[in-house]
C-alpha positions as CSV (number, residue, x, y, z in Angstrom):
1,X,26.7,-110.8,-85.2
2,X,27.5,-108.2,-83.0
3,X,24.4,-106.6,-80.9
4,X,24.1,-103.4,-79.2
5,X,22.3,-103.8,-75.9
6,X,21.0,-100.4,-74.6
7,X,19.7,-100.5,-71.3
8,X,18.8,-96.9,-69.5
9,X,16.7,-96.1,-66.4
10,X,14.1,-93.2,-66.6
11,X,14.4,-90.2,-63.9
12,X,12.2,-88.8,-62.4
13,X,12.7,-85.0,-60.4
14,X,12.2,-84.5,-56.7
15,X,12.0,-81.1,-55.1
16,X,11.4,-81.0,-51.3
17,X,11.1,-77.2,-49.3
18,X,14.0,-79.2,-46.9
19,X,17.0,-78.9,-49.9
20,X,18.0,-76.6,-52.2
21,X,19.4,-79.5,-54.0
22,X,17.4,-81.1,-56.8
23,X,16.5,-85.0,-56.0
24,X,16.4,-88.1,-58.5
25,X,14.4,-91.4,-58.2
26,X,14.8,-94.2,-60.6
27,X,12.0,-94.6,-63.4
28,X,10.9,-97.0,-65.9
29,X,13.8,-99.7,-67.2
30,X,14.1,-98.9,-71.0
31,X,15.4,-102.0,-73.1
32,X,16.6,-101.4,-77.2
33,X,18.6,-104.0,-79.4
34,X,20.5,-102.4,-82.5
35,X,22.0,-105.3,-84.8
36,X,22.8,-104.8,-88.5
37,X,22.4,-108.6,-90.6
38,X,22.5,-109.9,-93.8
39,X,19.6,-108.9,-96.0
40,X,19.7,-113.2,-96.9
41,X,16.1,-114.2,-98.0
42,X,16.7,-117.7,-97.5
43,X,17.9,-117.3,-94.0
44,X,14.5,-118.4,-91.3
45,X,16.2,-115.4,-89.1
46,X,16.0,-112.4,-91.6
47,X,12.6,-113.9,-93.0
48,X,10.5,-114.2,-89.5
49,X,12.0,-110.9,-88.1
50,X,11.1,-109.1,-91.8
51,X,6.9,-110.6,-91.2
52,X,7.3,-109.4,-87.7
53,X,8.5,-105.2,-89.1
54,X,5.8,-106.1,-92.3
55,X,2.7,-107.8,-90.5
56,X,3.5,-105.1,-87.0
57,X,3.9,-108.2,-85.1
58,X,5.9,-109.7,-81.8
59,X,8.5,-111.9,-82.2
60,X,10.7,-113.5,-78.7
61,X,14.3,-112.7,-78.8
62,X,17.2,-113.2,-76.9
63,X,20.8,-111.3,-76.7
64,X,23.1,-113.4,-75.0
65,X,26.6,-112.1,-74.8
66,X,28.2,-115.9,-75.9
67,X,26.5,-119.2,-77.7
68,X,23.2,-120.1,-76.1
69,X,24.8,-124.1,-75.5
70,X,26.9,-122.5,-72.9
71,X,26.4,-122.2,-69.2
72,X,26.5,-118.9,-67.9
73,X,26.0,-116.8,-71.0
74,X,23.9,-113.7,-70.1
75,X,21.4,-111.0,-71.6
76,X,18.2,-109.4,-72.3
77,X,14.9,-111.9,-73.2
78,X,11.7,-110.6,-74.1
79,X,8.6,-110.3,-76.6
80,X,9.7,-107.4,-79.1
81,X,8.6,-105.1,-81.9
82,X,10.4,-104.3,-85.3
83,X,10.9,-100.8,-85.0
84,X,13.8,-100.4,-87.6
85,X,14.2,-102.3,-90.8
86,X,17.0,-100.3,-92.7
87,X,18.2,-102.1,-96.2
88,X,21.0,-101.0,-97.4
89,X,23.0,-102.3,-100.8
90,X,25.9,-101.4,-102.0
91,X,27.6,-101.8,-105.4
92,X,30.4,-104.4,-103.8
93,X,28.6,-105.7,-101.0
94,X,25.8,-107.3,-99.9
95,X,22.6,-105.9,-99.1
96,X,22.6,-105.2,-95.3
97,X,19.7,-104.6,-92.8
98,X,20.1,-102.0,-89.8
99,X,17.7,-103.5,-87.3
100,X,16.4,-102.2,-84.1
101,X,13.9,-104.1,-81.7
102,X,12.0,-102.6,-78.3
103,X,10.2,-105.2,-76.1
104,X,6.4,-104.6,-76.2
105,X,3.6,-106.0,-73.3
106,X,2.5,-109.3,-73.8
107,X,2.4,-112.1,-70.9
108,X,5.8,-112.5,-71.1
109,X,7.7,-109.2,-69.3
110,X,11.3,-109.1,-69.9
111,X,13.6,-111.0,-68.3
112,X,17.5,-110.9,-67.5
113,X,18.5,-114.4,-68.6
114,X,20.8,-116.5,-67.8
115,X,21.8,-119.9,-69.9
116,X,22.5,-123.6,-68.0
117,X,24.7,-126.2,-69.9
């Protein structure tokens, strides 16, 4: 399944009397996953994350850029929210799921993570 992991810094403007030049500091870390799956009602993957969108729950996931059984696979941990739960079926295909996820604040902040073997 191929994952888009969007990660963005906010800005925030600094104007001081000493520049004429407009200043920038670093913000807050923004963090989205965008994923489209199968819509497979049998799979425990597209039925937890569909409770989670339905019942406006969190649910832990993990974007790793390689298989989580090997060392030194990389990427974005936290406690999310549903915020897109786009079905789409086609004629010829089948029914697919546009999904997008935004980490929320529970005890567990997001972390950068890193798997062992």
């Amino acid at each position: 399944m191929d994952v888009k992991i969007a990660l963005a810094d906010s800005e925030g403007e600094v104007l001081t009397r000493e520049s004429i030049w407009k200043l920038f500091l670093k913000g807050g870390r923004e963090l989205a996953l965008e994923w489209d799956m199968l819509a497979d009602h049998e799979h425990g993957a597209y039925t937890a994350l569909r409770d989670a969108f339905l019942d406006r729950t969190t649910i832990e996931l993990l974007a790793l850029d390689g298989a989580s059984g090997v060392a030194d696979n990389e990427g974005p941990r936290a406690d999310f929210h549903i915020f897109t739960f786009e079905r789409t079926e086609s004629r010829e295909d089948a029914a697919t799921l546009a999904m997008s996820a935004k980490p929320t604040r529970t005890a567990n902040t997001p972390v950068w993570y890193t798997t062992t073997a």
